[in-house]
C-alpha positions as CSV (number, residue, x, y, z in Angstrom):
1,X,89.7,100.9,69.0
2,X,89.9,97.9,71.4
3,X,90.0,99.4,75.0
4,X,91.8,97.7,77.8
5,X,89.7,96.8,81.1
6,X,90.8,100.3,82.9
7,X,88.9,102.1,80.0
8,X,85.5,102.9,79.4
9,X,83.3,104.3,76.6
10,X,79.9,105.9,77.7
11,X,78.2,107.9,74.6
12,X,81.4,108.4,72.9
13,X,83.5,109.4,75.9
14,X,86.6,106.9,76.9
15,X,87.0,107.6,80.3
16,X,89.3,105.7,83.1
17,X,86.9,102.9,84.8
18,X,85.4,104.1,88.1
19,X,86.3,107.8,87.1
20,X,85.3,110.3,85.3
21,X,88.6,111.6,84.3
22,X,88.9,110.6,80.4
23,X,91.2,109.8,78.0
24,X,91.8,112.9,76.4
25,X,92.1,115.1,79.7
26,X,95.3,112.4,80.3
27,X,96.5,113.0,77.1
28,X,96.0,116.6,77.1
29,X,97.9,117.2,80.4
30,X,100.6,114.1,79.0
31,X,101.5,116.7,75.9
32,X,102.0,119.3,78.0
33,X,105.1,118.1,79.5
34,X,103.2,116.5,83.0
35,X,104.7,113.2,84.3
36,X,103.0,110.5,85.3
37,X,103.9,111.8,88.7
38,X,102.4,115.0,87.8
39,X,99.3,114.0,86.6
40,X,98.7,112.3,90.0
41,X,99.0,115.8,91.1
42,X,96.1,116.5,88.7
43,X,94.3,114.0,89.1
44,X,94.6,113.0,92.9
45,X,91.8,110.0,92.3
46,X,94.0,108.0,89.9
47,X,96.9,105.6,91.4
48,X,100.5,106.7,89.5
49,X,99.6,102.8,88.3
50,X,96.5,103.9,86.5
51,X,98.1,106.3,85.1
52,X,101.4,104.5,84.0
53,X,98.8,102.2,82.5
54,X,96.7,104.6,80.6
55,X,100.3,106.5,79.3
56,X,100.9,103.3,77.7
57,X,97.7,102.6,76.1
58,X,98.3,106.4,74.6
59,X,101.4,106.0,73.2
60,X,101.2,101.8,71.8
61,X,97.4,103.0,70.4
62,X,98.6,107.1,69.2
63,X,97.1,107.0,65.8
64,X,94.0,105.5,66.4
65,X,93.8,107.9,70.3
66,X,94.6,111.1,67.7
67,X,91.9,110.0,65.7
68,X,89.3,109.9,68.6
69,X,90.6,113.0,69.9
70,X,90.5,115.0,66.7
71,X,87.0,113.3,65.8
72,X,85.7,114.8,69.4
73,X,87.2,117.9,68.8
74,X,85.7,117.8,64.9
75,X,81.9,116.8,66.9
76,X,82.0,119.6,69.6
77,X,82.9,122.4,66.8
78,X,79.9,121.0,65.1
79,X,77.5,121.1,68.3
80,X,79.1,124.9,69.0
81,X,78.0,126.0,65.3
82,X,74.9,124.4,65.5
83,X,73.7,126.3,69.0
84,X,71.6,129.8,68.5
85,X,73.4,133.0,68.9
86,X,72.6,135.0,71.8
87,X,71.8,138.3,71.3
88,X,75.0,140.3,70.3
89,X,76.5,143.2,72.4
90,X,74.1,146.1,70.8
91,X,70.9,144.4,71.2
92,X,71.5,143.7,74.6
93,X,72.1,147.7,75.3
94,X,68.9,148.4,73.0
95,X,67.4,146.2,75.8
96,X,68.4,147.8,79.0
97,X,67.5,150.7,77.0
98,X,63.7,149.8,76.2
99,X,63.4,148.9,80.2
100,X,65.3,151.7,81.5
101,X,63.4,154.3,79.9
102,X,60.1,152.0,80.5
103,X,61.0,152.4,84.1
104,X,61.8,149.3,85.2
């Protein structure tokens, strides 16, 4: 996807230049039902310009911004499953268990 000067990509994230706002908080908010004129409420940083600007990218680029939405989405499930479970609900009482009658 060929970004416009007012976007930025840093390590996968497209991100409004100067901000750190991104694409897919604008978009997210935008399918909500926001206005442009509410997401300046969100997002008091960004000028109803910017904003106006960014809508526009969305919808003339929606296949290929769907596509880098759901591929995020797709990468944090994956970083999620990869991450080590913490100890469950009955360990941690087995714990507090082991150091309450231990004293401490």
């Amino acid at each position: 996807m060929i970004l416009p000067e007012f976007l930025a990509q840093s390590d996968g994230y497209i991100h409004l230049v100067g901000h750190r706002v991104g694409l897919q908080d604008i978009v997210h908010y935008y399918n909500e039902g926001c206005s442009a004129e509410e997401l300046c409420e969100v997002f008091p940083t960004l000028s109803l310009a910017l904003i106006h600007k960014t809508l526009a990218f969305y919808l003339e680029n929606i296949d290929e911004v769907h596509r880098y939405l759901a591929m995020n989405v797709a990468e944090s499930e994956a970083q999620r499953a990869a991450m080590p479970r913490g100890p469950d609900r009955a360990e941690l009482r087995r714990r507090l268990a082991v150091k309450q009658a231990a004293g401490v």
